[in-house]
C-alpha positions in Angstrom: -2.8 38.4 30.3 -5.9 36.1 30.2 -6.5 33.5 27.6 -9.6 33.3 26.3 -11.7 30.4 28.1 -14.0 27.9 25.3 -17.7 29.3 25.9 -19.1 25.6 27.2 -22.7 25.4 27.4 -23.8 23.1 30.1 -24.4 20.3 27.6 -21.4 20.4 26.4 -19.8 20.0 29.6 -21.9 16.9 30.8 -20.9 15.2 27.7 -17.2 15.4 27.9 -17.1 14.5 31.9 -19.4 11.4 30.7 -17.5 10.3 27.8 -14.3 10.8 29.5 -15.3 9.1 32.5 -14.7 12.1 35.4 -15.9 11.5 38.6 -16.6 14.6 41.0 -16.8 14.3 44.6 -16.7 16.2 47.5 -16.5 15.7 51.4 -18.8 16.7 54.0 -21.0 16.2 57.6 -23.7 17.7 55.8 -24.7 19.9 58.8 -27.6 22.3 59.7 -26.1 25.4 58.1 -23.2 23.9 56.9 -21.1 25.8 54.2 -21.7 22.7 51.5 -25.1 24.0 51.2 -24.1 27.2 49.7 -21.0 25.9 47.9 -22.1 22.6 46.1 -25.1 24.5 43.8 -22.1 26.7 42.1 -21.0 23.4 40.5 -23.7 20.5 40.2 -25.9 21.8 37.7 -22.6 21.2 35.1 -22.2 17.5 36.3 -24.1 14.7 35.7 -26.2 12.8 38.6 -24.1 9.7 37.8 -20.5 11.2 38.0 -21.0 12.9 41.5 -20.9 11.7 44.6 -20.7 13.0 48.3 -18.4 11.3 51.1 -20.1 11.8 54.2 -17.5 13.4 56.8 -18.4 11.0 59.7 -17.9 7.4 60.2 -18.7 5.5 63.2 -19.4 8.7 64.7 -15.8 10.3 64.2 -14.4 12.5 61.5 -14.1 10.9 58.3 -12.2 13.1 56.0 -8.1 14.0 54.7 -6.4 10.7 54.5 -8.7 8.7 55.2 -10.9 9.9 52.4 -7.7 9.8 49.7 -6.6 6.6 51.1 -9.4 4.6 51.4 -10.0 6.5 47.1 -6.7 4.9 46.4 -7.6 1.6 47.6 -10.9 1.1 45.9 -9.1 2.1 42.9 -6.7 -0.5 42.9 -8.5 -3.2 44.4 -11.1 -2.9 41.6 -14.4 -1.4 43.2 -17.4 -1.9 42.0 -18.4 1.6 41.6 -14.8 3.2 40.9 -13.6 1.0 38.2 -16.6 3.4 36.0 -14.4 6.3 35.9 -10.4 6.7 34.9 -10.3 10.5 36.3 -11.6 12.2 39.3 -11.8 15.9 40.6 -12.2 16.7 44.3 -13.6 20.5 44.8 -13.8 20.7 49.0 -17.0 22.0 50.9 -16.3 25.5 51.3 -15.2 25.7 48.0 -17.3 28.3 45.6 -16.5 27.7 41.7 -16.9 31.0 40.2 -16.3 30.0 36.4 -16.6 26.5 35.8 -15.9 27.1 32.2 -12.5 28.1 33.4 -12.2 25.0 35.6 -12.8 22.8 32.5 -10.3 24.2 30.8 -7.7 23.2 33.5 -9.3 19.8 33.8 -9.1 18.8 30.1 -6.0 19.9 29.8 -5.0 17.3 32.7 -7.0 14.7 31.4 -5.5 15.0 27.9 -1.7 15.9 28.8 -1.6 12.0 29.9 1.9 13.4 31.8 0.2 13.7 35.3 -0.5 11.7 38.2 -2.3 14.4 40.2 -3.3 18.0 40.2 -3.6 20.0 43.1 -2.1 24.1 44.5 1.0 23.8 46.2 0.7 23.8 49.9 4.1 26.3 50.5 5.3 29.3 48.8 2.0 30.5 47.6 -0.7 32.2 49.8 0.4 33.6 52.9 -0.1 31.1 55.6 0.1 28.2 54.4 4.5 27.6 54.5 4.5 23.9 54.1 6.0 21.8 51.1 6.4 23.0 47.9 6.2 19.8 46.0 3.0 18.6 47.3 0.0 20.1 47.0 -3.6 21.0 49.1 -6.4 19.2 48.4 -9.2 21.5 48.1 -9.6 21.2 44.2 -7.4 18.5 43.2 -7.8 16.0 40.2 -6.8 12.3 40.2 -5.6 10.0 37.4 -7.0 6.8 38.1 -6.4 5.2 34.8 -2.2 5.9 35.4 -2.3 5.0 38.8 -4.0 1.5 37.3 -1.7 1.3 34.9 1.1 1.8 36.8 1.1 -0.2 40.0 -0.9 -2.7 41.9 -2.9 -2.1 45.2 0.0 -4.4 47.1 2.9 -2.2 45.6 1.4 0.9 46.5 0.8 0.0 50.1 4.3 -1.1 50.0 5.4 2.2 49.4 3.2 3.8 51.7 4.7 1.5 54.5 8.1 2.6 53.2 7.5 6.0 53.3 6.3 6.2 57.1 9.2 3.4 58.4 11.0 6.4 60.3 7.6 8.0 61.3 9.5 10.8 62.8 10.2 12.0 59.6 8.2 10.4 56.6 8.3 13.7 54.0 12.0 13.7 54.8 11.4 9.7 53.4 9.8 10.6 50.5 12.6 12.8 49.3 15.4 10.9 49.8 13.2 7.6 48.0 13.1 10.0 45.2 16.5 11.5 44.9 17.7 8.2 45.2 15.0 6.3 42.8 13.8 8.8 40.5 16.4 11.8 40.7 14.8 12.5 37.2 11.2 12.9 38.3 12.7 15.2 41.5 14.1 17.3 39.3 11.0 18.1 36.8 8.5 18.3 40.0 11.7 21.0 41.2 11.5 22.9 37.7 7.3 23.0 37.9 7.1 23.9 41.5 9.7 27.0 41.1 8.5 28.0 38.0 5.0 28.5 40.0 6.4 30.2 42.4 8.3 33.0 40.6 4.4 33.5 38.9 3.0 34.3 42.3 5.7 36.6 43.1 4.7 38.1 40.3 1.2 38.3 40.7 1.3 39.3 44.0 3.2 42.5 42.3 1.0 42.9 39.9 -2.2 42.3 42.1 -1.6 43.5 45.9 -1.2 47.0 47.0 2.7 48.2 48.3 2.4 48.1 52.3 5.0 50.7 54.2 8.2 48.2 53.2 7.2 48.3 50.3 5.9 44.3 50.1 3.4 43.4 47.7 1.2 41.4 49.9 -2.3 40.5 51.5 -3.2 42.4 54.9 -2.9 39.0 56.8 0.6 38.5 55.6 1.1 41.2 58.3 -0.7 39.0 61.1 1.4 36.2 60.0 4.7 37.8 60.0 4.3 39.5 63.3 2.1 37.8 65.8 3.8 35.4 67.5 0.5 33.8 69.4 -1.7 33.4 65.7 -3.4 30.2 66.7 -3.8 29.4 63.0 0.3 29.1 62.0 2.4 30.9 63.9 5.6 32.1 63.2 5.5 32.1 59.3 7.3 33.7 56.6 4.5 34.6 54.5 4.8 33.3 51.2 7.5 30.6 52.2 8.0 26.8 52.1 9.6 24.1 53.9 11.9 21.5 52.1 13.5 20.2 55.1 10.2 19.6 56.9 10.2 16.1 58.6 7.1 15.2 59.3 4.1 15.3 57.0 2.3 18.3 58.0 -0.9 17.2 56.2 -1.6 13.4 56.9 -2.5 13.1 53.1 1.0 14.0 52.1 1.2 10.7 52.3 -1.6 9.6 49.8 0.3 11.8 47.5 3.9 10.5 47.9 2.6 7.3 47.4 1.1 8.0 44.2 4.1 9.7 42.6 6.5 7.2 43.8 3.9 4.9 42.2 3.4 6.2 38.9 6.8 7.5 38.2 5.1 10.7 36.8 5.0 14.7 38.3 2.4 16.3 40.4 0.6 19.4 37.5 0.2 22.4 39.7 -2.6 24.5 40.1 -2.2 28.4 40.4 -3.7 29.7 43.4 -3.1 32.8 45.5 -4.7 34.9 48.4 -8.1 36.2 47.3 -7.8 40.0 46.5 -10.5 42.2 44.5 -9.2 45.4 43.8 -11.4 48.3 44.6 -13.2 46.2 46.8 -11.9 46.6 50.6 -14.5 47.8 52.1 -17.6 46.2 50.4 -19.2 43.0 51.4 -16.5 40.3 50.5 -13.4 38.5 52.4 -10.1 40.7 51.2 -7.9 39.8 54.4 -5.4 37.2 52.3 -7.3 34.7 54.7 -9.3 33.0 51.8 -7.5 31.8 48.8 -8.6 32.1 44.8 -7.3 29.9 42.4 -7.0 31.0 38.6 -7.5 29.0 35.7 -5.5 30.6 33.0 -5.5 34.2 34.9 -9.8 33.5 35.6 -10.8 33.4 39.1 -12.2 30.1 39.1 -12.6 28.9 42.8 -12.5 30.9 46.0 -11.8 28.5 49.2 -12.5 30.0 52.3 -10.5 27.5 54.7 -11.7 26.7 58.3 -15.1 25.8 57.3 -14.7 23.6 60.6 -15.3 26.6 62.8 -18.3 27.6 60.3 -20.7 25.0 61.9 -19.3 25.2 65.6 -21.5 26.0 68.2 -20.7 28.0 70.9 -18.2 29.6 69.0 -15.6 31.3 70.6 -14.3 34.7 69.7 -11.7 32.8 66.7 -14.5 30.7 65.2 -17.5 33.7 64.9 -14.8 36.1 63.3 -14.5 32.8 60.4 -18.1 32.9 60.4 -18.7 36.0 60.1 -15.6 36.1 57.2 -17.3 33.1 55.4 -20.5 34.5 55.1 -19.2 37.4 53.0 -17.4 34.8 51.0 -21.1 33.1 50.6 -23.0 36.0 50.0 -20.8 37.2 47.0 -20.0 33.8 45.8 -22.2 31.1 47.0 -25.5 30.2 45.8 -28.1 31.0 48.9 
């Protein structure tokens, strides 16, 4: 059932992110023909010039985004930067992200920035959309939202690169760190992030009942569940479970899982998680838009509110091989129905 969304009008929504200090930014190479150019315009006209800001994807002439970006983030924060030290919150909306009702978005966002019980907000990065099967605690970055007042508040810049070091001591196995640092320090804060994580995914079971046609076995699922289940050469993930996680993963399949560890450990306060699931429009699989279960749609209260398209890398490649022009060719559906062009 969908909860009625507050009709903001655009002033209204300038003068909350202003008066309670929200910082938007978003990372890209800025490239000819790059995805961001669609994407950004179905956002910026709700934020003001002063609480936006673009991180270039490239320094010194390599990539310049993931943990680097978040880490470096954290470190201004705490080290008191000039610029950062304006704003106590932050929300990160990736490049080939298209907001599709920002008044949905703001509803998720002020209820973050007034729960004061969260360190950061982001979708879980297992158990939710079909091929991504990683951890279930932690989340993807794609639209995430940062409490930099708590992390202030909480620790130092030297205590939370302590941690950090911690965490990656055994670098064979640092997400396998992080859990046994918090079942041994904060068994408390395991067990809440447990309760929130598994109560999100029993609601995309269900929504993937409610939402997704039966298949033959009678699965509720995307049509590339079916190409993640049962080809063994995928070059994207192979050998998935759709709609799985991993607890006993070792390493820290995203390099920013680290970022994150350190700011719960830091904070001593849960991860909020965003609902997302694979992008499906009834009615609509053979008009112009992406219905494969390879781009994802996150919900605001049951509202689609952002559809990410993933592998915007392969967008801007050129030559592309035969992988990167079917994404293209995928993405520009996405951008024709959703982006601004």
């Amino acid at each position: 059932m969908q909860k009625e969304i507050k009709d903001w009008t655009e002033s209204d929504i300038k003068r909350w992110i202003s008066k309670n200090k929200v910082l938007f930014f978003t990372n890209t190479r800025c490239m000819p023909g790059s995805i961001f150019l669609s994407s950004i315009l179905t956002y910026t006209d709700y934020i003001p010039v002063s609480n936006f800001q673009i991180v270039h994807g490239e320094r010194a002439g390599r990539p310049f985004y993931g943990f680097d970006v978040f880490f470096e983030m954290s470190k201004f924060v705490l080290g008191g930067d000039f610029y950062l030290k304006n704003y106590d919150f932050a929300v990160y909306i990736d490049e080939d992200c298209f907001v599709t009702d920002f008044n949905a978005l703001m509803e998720e966002i002020v209820d973050f920035v007034e729960s004061e019980e969260f360190c950061m907000a982001g979708p879980q990065d297992g158990g939710m959309i079909c091929h991504r099967n990683h951890s279930r605690y932690l989340f993807n970055t794609y639209v995430s939202f940062w409490n930099f007042k708590m992390l202030r508040e909480k620790t130092n810049l030297k205590e939370f690169t302590e941690i950090m070091r911690s965490i990656i001591e055994d670098r064979q196995r640092p997400y396998q760190k992080f859990m046994e640092m918090m079942r041994e320090k904060q068994p408390d804060l395991l067990g809440r992030m447990n309760a929130l994580s598994s109560d999100m995914l029993i609601r995309g079971k269900c929504f993937r009942n409610d939402t997704f046609p039966m298949d033959a076995h009678g699965r509720h699922e995307s049509p590339y569940a079916g190409t993640v289940r049962n080809d063994k050469t995928n070059p994207i993930e192979p050998n998935q479970i759709p709609y799985s996680y991993k607890d006993d993963e070792l390493g820290n399949f995203e390099p920013y899982y680290l970022v994150e560890e350190a700011w719960v450990l830091s904070t001593g306060c849960p991860i909020k998680y965003l609902f997302h699931s694979d992008l499906y429009i009834e009615g609509e699989e053979s008009k112009n838009t992406d219905n494969s279960g390879l781009s994802s749609a996150l919900y605001c209260d049951n509202h689609l509110a952002v559809v990410h398209t993933w592998f915007s890398r392969a967008y801007t490649k050129w030559p592309q091989n035969a992988l990167e022009s079917m994404h293209t060719a995928r993405i520009n559906k996405i951008i024709i129905k959703y982006g601004v062009l």
